[in-house]
C-alpha positions as CSV (number, residue, x, y, z in Angstrom):
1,X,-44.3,-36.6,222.8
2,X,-44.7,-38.9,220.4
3,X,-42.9,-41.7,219.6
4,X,-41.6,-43.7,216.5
5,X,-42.6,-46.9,218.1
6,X,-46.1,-45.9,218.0
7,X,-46.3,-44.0,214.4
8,X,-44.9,-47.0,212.9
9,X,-47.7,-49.5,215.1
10,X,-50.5,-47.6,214.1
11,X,-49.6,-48.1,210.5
12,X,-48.9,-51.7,210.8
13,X,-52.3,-52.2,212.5
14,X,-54.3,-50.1,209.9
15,X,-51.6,-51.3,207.1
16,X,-51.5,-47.2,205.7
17,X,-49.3,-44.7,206.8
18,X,-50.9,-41.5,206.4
19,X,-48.9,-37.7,205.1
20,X,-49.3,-36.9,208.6
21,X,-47.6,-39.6,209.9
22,X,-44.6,-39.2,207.2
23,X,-44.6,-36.1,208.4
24,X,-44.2,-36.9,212.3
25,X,-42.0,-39.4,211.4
26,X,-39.5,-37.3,209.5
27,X,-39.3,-34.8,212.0
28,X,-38.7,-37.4,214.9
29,X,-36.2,-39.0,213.3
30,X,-34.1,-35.7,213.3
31,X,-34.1,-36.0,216.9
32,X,-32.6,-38.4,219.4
33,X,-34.1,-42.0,219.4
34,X,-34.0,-44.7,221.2
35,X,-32.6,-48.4,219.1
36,X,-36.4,-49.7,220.0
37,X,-37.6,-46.7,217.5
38,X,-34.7,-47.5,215.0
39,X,-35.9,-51.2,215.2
40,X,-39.6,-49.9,214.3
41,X,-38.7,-47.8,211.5
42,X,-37.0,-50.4,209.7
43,X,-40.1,-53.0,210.2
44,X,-42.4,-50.4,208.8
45,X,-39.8,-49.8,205.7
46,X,-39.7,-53.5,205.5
47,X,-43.7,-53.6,205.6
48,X,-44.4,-50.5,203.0
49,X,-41.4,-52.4,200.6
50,X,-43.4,-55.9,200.6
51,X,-46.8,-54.0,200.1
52,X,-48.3,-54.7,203.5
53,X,-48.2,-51.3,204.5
54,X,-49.5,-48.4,201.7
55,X,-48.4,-45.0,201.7
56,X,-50.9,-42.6,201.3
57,X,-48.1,-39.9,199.3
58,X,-47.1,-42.2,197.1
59,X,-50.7,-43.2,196.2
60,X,-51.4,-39.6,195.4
61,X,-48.4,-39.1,192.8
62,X,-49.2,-42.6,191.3
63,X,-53.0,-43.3,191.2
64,X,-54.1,-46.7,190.1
């Protein structure tokens, strides 16, 4: 299974976090997770906050 960790690396490496991954991330974090995961998830909010991660959703409702 999956893991938050690893959602939330790939998107830092490719610096866009995908539907998909929203997706997968929304449903693992209605599960148990580990603080390690937590700690992740609140990098990659950091990171999509300061613009060095993009959100593919929210470049769809707002096009530029």
């Amino acid at each position: 299974m999956m893991r938050i960790r690893d959602v939330v690396q790939k998107a830092l490496v490719t610096g866009y976090l995908t539907v998909e991954a929203e997706n997968q991330l929304r449903q693992l974090l209605s599960t148990r997770y580990e603080l390690e995961d937590f700690n992740a998830f609140m990098l990659l909010q950091e990171a999509a906050m300061t613009g060095k991660v993009r959100q593919e959703s929210r470049e769809q409702r707002c096009p530029t």
